[in-house]
Every structure is written in structure tokens, then in C-alpha cells.
C-alpha angles and dihedrals in degrees: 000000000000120000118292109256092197142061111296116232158253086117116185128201101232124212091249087062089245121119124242125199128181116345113240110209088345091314124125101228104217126235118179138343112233110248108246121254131198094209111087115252089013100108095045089055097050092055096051097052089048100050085049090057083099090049090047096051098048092045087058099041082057091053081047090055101043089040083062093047096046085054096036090035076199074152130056124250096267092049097051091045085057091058097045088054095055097052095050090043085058090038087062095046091044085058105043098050087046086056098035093237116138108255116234 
């Protein structure tokens, strides 16, 4: 997989609906403000979604991964159930968090 060309996660939705990635020197740097919505809850859901896209794309890149070595079985059975269970595993968390459900 080539370098990442964003800001590594993990992301947070801030109470100020703004999303915060890594702290520099104990400071939140900011990311991006959540843009405002009239409809109640909107705008709290957008912004955890949006602070789980690292998790997400982690949690897919992981699928990707276990998708190759089911097809390439470069690893044996065991292996490869392992890495199915951890994506899934992050699927579920990414999920959660996007969703704000409590992940089991």
C-alpha cells in the first residue's frame, strides 16, 4: 500500500463539532469544523462519521488484505482466519464509533 497522504487518525468529534485529529505538543490540531445543519442530531452524526473515516479505512484495507491471502493462501488456514477476525473486529469498532453505538 502506498504512503498515507492524510492525517492519520485517530480523528475525534470535538464538542465544538469540529474534528480533531493527532495533538501536537498537548494541542488538538484541528481538522475540520463540521458544517452546520438545521435538522436535530445531523450535525453529531456527521462528525462522527466523519472522525471514524481512519477507522474505516483501516477496517477495509484489512478485508483487502484478508481478501489477497484467502486467493493467494501465501498463509496457512489458521493465519488467514485470524485476519479475517481482525477486520471484522475493526470493522465492528469503526462502526460503532461512526454510529455512536458501544462496541461489544
Amino acid at each position: 500500500m502506498s504512503k498515507a497522504t492524510y492525517t492519520s487518525g485517530p480523528w475525534s468529534a470535538h464538542e465544538s463539532n469540529a474534528i480533531v485529529g493527532q495533538k501536537l505538543d498537548d494541542h488538538p490540531i484541528w481538522l475540520r469544523p463540521v458544517i452546520a445543519r438545521f435538522e436535530t442530531g445531523v450535525k453529531e452524526a456527521d462528525a462522527r462519521l466523519m472522525a471514524a473515516a481512519p477507522e474505516l479505512l483501516d477496517a477495509c484495507m484489512a478485508m483487502l488484505e484478508w481478501d489477497d491471502r484467502e486467493k493467494d493462501h501465501a498463509i496457512d488456514f489458521s493465519a488467514r482466519m485470524d485476519l479475517c477476525r481482525a477486520a471484522f473486529d475493526k470493522a465492528r469498532a469503526a462502526i460503532a464509533k461512526a454510529t455512536g453505538q458501544p462496541h461489544e
